[in-house]
MISEFI-353730 format. One record per residue (C-alpha): residue number from 1; residue in one letter; z, x, y. Coordinates in Angstrom, 3 decimals, padded with zeros to 6 digits. Example, Ala and Ser with C-alpha at 12.3 -4.5 7.8 and 13.67 -1.06 7.14 Angstrom:
BEGIN
PT  num  residuo         w         u         v
PT    1        A   007.800   012.300  -004.500
PT    2        S   007.140   013.670  -001.060
% end
This chain:
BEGIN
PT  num  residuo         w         u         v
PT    1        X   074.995   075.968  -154.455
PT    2        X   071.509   076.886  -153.053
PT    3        X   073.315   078.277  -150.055
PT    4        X   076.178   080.748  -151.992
PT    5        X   074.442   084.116  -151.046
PT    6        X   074.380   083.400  -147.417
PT    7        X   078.064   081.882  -147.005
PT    8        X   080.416   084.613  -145.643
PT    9        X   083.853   085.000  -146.748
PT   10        X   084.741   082.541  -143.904
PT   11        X   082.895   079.781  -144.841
PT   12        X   084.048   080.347  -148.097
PT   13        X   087.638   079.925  -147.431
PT   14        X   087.028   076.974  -144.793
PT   15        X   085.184   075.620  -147.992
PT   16        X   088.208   076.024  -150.217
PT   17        X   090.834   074.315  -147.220
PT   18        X   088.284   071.468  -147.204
PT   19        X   088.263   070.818  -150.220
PT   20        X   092.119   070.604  -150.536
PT   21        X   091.830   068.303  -147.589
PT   22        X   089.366   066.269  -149.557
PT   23        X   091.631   066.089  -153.009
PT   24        X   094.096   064.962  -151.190
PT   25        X   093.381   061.615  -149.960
PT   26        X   094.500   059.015  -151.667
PT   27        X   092.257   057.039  -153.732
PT   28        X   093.702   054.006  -152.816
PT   29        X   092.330   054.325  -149.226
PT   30        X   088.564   054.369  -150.641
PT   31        X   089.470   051.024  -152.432
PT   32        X   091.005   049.317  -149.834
PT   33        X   088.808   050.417  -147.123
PT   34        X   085.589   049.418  -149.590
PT   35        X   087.688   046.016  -150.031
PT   36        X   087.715   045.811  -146.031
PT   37        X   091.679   046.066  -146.028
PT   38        X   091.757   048.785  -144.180
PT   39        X   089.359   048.738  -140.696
PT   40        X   090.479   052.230  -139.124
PT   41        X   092.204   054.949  -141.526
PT   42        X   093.592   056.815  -138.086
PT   43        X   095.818   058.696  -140.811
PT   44        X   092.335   060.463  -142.199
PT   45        X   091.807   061.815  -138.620
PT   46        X   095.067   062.521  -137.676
PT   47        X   095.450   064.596  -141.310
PT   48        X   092.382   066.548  -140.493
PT   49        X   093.268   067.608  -137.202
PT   50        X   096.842   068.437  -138.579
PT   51        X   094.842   070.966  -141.006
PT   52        X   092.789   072.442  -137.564
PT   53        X   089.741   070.904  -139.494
PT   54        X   088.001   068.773  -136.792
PT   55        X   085.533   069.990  -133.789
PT   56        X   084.949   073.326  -136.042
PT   57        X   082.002   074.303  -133.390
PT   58        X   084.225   073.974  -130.086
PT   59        X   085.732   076.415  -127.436
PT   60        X   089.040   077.525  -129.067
PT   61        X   090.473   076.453  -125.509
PT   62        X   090.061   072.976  -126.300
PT   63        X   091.218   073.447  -130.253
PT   64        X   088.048   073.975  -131.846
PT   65        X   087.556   077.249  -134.123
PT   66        X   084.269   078.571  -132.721
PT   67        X   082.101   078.144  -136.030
PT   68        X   078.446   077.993  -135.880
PT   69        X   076.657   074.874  -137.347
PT   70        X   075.963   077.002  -141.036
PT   71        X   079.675   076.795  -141.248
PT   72        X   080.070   073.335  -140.104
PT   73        X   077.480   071.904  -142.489
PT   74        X   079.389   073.707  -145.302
PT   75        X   082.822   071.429  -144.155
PT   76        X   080.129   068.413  -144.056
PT   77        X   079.184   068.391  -147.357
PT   78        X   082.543   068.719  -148.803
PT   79        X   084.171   065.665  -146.480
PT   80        X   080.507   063.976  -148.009
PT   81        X   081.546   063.278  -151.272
PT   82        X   084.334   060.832  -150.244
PT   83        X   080.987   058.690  -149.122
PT   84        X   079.860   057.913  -145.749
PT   85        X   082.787   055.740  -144.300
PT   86        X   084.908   058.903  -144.178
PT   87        X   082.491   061.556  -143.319
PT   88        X   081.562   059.521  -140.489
PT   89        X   084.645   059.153  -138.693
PT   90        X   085.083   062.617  -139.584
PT   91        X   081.850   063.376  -137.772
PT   92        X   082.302   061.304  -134.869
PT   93        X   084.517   063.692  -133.316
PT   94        X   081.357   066.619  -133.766
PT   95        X   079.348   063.963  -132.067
PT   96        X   081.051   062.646  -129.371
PT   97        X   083.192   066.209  -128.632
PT   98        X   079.438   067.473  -128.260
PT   99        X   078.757   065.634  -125.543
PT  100        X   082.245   066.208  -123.876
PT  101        X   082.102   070.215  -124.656
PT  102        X   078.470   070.395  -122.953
PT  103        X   078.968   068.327  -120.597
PT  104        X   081.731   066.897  -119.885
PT  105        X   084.228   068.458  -116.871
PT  106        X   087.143   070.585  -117.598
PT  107        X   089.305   067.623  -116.906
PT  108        X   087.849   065.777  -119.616
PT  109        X   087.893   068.191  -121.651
PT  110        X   091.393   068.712  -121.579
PT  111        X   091.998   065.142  -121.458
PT  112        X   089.416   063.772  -123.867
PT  113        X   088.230   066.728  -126.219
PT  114        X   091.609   068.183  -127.024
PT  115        X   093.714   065.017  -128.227
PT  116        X   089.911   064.311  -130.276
PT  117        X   090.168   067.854  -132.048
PT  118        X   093.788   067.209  -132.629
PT  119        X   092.672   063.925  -134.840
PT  120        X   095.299   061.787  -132.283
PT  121        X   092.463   060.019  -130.580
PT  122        X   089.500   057.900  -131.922
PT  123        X   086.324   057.840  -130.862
PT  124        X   082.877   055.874  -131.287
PT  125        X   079.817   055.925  -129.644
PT  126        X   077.919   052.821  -127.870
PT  127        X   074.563   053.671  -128.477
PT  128        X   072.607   050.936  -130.058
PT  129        X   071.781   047.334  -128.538
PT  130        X   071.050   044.081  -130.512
PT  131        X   067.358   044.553  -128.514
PT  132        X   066.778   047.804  -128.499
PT  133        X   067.264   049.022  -131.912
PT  134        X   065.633   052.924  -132.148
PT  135        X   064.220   052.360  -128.198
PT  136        X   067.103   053.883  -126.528
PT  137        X   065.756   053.275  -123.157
PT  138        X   065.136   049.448  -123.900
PT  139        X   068.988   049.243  -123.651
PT  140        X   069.996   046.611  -120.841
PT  141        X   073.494   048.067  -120.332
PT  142        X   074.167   048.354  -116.608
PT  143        X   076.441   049.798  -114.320
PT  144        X   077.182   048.696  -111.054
PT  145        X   078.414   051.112  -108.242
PT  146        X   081.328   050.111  -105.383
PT  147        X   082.528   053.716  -104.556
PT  148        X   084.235   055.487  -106.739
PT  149        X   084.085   052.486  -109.444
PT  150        X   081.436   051.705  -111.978
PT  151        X   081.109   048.315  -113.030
PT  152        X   079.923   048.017  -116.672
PT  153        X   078.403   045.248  -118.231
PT  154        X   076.480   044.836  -121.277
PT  155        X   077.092   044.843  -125.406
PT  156        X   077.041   047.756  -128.133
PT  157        X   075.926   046.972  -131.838
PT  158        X   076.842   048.936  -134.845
PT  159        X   079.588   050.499  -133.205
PT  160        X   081.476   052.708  -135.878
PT  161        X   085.385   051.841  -134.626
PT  162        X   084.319   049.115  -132.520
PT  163        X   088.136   048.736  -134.167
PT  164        X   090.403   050.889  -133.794
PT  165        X   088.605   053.624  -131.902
PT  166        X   090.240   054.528  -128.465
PT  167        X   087.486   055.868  -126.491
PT  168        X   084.129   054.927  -126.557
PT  169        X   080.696   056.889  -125.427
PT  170        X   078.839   054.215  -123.714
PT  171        X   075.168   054.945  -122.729
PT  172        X   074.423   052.582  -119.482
PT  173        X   071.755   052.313  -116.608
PT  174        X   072.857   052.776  -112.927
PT  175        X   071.641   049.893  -110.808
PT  176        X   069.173   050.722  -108.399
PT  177        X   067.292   053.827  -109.961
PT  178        X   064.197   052.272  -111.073
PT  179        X   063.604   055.023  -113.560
PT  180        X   065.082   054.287  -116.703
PT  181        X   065.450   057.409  -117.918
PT  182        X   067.264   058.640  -114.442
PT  183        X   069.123   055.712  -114.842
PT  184        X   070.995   056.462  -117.802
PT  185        X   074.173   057.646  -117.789
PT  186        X   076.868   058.121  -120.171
PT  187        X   080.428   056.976  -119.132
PT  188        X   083.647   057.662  -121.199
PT  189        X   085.058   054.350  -121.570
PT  190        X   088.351   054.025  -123.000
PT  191        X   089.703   050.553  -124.414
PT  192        X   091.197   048.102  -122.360
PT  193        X   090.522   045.024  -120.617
PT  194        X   086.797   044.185  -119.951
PT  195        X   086.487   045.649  -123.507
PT  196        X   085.788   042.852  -126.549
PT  197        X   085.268   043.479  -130.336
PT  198        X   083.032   040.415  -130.273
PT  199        X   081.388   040.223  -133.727
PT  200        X   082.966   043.077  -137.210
PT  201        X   079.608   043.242  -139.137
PT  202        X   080.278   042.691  -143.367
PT  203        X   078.481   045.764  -144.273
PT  204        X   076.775   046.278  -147.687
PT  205        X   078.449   049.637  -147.618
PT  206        X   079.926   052.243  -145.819
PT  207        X   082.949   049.640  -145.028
PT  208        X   086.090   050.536  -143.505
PT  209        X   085.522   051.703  -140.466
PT  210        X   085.787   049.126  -138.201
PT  211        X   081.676   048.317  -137.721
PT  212        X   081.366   045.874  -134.807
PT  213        X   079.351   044.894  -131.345
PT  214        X   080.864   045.409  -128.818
PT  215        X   080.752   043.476  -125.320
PT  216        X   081.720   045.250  -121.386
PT  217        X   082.437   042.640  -118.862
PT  218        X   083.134   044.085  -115.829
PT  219        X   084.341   047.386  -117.335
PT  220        X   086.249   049.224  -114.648
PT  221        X   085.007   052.745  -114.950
PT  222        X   086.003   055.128  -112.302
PT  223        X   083.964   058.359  -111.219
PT  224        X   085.920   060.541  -113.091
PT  225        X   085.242   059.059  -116.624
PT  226        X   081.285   059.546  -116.090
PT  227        X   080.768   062.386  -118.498
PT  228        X   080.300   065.227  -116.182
PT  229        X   081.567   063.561  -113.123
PT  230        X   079.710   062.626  -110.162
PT  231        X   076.644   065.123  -111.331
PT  232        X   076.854   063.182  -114.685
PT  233        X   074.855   060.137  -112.969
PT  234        X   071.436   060.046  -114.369
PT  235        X   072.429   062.757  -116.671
PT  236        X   072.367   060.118  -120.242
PT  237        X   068.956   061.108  -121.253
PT  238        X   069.589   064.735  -121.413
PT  239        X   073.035   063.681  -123.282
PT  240        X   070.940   061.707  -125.342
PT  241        X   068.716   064.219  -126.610
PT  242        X   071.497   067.083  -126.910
PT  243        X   073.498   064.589  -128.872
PT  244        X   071.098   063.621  -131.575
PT  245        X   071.458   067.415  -132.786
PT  246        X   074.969   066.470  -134.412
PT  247        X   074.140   062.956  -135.066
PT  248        X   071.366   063.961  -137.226
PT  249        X   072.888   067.062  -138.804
PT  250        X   075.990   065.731  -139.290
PT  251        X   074.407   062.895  -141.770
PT  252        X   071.877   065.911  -143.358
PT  253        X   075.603   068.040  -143.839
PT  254        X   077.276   064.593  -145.350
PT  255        X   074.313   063.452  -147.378
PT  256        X   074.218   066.717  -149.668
PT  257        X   077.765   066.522  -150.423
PT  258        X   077.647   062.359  -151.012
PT  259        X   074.408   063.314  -153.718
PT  260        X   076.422   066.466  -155.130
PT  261        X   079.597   064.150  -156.351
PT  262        X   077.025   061.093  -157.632
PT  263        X   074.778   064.498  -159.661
PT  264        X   078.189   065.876  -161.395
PT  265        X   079.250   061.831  -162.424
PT  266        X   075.992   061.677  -164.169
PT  267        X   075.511   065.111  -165.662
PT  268        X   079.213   065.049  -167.025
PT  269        X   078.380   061.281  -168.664
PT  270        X   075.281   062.459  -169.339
PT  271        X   077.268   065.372  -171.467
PT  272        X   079.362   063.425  -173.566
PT  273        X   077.255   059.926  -173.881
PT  274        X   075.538   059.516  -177.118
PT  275        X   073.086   057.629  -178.463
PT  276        X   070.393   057.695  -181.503
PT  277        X   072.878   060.511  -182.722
PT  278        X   072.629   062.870  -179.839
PT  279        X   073.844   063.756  -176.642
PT  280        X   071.464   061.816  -173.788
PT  281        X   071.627   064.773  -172.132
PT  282        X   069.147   066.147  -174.551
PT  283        X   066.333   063.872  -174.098
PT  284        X   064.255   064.487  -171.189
PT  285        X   064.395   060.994  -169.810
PT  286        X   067.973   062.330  -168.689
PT  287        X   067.624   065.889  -168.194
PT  288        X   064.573   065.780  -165.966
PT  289        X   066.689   063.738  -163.424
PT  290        X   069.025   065.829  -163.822
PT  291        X   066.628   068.538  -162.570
PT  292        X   064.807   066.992  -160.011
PT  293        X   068.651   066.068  -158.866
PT  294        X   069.304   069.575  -158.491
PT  295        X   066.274   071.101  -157.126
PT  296        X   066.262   068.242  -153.961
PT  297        X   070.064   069.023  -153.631
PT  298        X   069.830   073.076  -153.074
PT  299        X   066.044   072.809  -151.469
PT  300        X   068.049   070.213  -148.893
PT  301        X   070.676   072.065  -148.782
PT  302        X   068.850   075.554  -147.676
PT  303        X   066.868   073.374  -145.426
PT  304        X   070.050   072.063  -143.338
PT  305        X   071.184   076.126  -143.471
PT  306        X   068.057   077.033  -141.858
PT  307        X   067.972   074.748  -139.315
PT  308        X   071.948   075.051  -138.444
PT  309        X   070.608   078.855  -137.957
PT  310        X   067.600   078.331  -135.658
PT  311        X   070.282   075.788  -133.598
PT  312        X   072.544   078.615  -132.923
PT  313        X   069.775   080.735  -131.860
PT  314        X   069.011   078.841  -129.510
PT  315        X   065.205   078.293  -130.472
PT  316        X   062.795   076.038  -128.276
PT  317        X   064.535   072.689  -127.989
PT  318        X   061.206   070.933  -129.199
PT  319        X   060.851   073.081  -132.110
PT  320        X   064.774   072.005  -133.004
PT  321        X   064.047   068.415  -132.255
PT  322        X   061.407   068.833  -135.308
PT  323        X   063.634   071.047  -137.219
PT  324        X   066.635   068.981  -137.181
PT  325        X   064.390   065.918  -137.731
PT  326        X   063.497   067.271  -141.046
PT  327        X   066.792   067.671  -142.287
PT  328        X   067.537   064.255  -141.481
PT  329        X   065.023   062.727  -143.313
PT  330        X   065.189   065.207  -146.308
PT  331        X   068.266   065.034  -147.182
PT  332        X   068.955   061.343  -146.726
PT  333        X   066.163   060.838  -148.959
PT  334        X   067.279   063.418  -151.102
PT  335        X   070.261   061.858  -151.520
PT  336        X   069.105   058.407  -152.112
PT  337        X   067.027   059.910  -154.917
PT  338        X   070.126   062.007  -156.591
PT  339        X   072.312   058.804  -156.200
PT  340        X   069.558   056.568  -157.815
PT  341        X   068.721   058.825  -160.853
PT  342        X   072.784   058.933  -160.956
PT  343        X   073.062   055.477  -161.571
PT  344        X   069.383   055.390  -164.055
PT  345        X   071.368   057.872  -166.199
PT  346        X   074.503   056.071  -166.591
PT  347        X   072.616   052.574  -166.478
PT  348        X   074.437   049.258  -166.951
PT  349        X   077.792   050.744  -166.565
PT  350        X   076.685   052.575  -163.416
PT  351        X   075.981   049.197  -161.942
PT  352        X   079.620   048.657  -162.631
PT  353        X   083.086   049.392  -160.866
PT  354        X   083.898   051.273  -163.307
PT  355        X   082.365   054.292  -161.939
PT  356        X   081.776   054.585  -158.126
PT  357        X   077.813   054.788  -158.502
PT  358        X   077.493   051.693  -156.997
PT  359        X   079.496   052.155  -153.975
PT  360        X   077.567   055.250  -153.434
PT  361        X   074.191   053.466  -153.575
PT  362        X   075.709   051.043  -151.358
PT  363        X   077.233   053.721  -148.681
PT  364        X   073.994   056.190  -148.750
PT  365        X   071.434   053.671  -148.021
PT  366        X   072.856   053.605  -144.408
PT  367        X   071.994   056.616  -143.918
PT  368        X   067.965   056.576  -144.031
PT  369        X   068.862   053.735  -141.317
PT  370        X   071.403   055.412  -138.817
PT  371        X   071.084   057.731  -135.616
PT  372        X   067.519   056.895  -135.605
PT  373        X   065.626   055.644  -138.771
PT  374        X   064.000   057.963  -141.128
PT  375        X   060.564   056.155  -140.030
PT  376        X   061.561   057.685  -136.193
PT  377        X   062.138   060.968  -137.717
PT  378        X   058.583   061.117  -139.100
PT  379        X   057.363   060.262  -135.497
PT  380        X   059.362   063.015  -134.226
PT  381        X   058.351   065.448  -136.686
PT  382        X   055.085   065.111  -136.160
PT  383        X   054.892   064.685  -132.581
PT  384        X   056.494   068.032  -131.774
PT  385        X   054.699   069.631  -134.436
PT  386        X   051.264   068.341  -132.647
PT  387        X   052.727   070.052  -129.735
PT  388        X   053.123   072.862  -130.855
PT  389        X   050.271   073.813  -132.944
PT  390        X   047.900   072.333  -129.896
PT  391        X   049.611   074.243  -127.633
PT  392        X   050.192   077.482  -129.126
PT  393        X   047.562   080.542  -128.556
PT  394        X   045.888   080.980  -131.716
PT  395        X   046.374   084.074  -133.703
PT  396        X   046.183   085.741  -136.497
PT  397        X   043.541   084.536  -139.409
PT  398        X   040.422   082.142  -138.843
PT  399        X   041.461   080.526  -141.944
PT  400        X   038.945   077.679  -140.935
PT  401        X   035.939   080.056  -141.193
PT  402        X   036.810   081.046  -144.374
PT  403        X   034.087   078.359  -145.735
PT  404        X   030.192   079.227  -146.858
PT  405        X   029.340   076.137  -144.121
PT  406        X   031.642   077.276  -141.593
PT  407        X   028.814   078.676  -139.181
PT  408        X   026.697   075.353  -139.521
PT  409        X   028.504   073.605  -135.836
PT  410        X   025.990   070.382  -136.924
PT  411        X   028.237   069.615  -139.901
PT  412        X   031.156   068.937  -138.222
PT  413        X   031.316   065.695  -136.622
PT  414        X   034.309   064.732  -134.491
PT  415        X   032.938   061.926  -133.021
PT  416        X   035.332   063.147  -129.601
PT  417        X   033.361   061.462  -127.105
PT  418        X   034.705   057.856  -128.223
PT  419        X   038.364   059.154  -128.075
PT  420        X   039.675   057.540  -124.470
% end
């Protein structure tokens, strides 16, 4: 691991409990949650927070442990090689008990976040509409005000526990701020009637955990369940943005561990296959994937530890967005790669069922997809870059006049005055 020299003893032993925690469920739940048998494993949750293993980052007063994100990410990868049905429920409660722990009110807190960190209550998020895709603020969700009751109407797609979960984070605009971006608001909506699992998607991969679209008809929501309370209203798009920090590291964290299991499949076949006499470890069709493997896995991996760093301290929130952007992308793609070569090195049995390549090619393309695709993270990446490298003062070295030409201004051509 890329990472080893900079894990303290702590992470190290959260590592090892993981781990345990990992080994220990049953293999029969992967199958019958990849044969869609299972829809909600509640007993995964409910065995994590048993082993004080969920909302690591949290307030000890609510349950968590009071880790910083370079000790969360190391828990992330290790849940990440049970593939991304699993580490996503397992992540859901970093995600959702993020926007709780910021913002939510005490009372929430200690009815919401607690019970979450305990593993004895699902949760999902309802993010995502059938026409808004990655343009959050195209979402048509409304709620209506009559006092102290919101009114919510509107449908969720891609729901992870659209099925099972009990509470759901629903992004929705308040009627009658024109805004859309004051209008959003995030209400804690917790099942019951008004609530319908309209549609359970049949997902290449990443099955079992209850994928569906959701539909609110006249979702009683009282004041008290707006995240934050009456000074939650309007308050969704700064949830929004604070909440793509876990969504986006969490899949960086699960990625590395998801490519780590599919690398040690291949290099052990890889180690005892022959063929033309020799081990096909030893030609360099193999062992070259085997080496890019391993370089994208610890260069991702020291990536996400970086940028778990600059989180906790506390860096400018557009430099983060970019930072946390990258991981995304990089290790989802990473991944992708590792889990490809995987399957190139075992070849027509890795296509098979006989090793579980193939459901890991299946689970990890999701991942380039969800909590904003890795096309979005490019924009993002680049746009706050732009920012601030325009913005900054410049200092240090001219490298630009380090040229013979650089003093002839007649050479370079911008053409600005057609820019609008």
């Amino acid at each position: 691991m890329s990472t080893q020299a900079m894990l303290s003893k702590h992470d190290l032993d959260l590592r090892a409990r993981v781990r345990d925690f990992v080994a220990s469920i049953p293999r029969q739940l992967l199958l019958d949650m990849d044969d869609e048998k299972v829809v909600y494993p509640k007993e995964f949750l409910l065995e994590a927070g048993k082993r004080g293993l969920l909302g690591l980052r949290f307030d000890s007063q609510w349950g968590g442990s009071n880790l910083p994100w370079t000790t969360e990410l190391v828990a992330l990868e290790e849940v990440g090689v049970l593939g991304t049905s699993l580490a996503c429920l397992y992540s859901l409660v970093s995600i959702v008990g993020e926007a709780i722990h910021v913002f939510g009110s005490e009372q929430q807190k200690e009815k919401y976040l607690k019970p979450m960190i305990r593993g004895e209550l699902g949760v999902a998020e309802g993010l995502t509409e059938p026409r808004g895709g990655s343009d959050f603020f195209a979402a048509t969700t409304t709620a209506r005000r009559e006092g102290d009751i919101f009114y919510l109407n509107g449908q969720k797609r891609f729901v992870v526990g659209a099925e099972g979960a009990d509470l759901i984070l629903v992004y929705g605009k308040v009627e009658g701020i024109e805004n859309p971006k004051s209008a959003m608001t995030a209400f804690l909506v917790e099942r019951g009637e008004g609530v319908e699992v309209q549609h359970v998607y049949g997902l290449m991969g990443t099955r079992g955990g209850g994928t569906g679209r959701l539909v609110f008809r006249d979702v009683r929501v009282p004041i008290k369940n707006v995240l934050g309370g009456e000074r939650g209203i309007g308050r969704g798009t700064q949830v929004f943005h604070q909440m793509m920090i876990p969504e986006r590291m969490t899949s960086a964290g699960g990625a590395i561990g998801m490519g780590r299991a599919a690398l040690e499949i291949a290099a052990r076949y890889a180690d005892r296959r022959h063929a033309f006499g020799e081990k096909i470890r030893r030609f360099e069709g193999v062992n070259f994937k085997i080496a890019d493997s391993l370089t994208l896995l610890d260069a991702a991996r020291a990536l996400n530890h970086a940028v778990g760093a600059s989180i906790e301290c506390e860096v400018d929130d557009s430099k983060v967005r970019r930072m946390v952007s990258e991981a995304k992308k990089f290790s989802t793609e990473s991944a992708w790669t590792v889990v490809n070569h995987a399957m190139q090195i075992l070849g027509g049995i890795g296509y098979t069922n006989i090793y579980p390549i193939e459901r890991m090619l299946r689970d990890i393309r999701l991942i380039t997809i969800w909590t904003g695709t890795n096309e979005i993270m490019d924009l993002v990446i680049q746009h706050e870059y732009y920012k601030e490298l325009l913005g900054e003062k410049k200092g240090g070295r001219d490298i630009e006049a380090d040229a013979i030409g650089a003093d002839l201004p007649d050479e370079k051509i911008y053409n600005e005055e057609d820019e609008d």
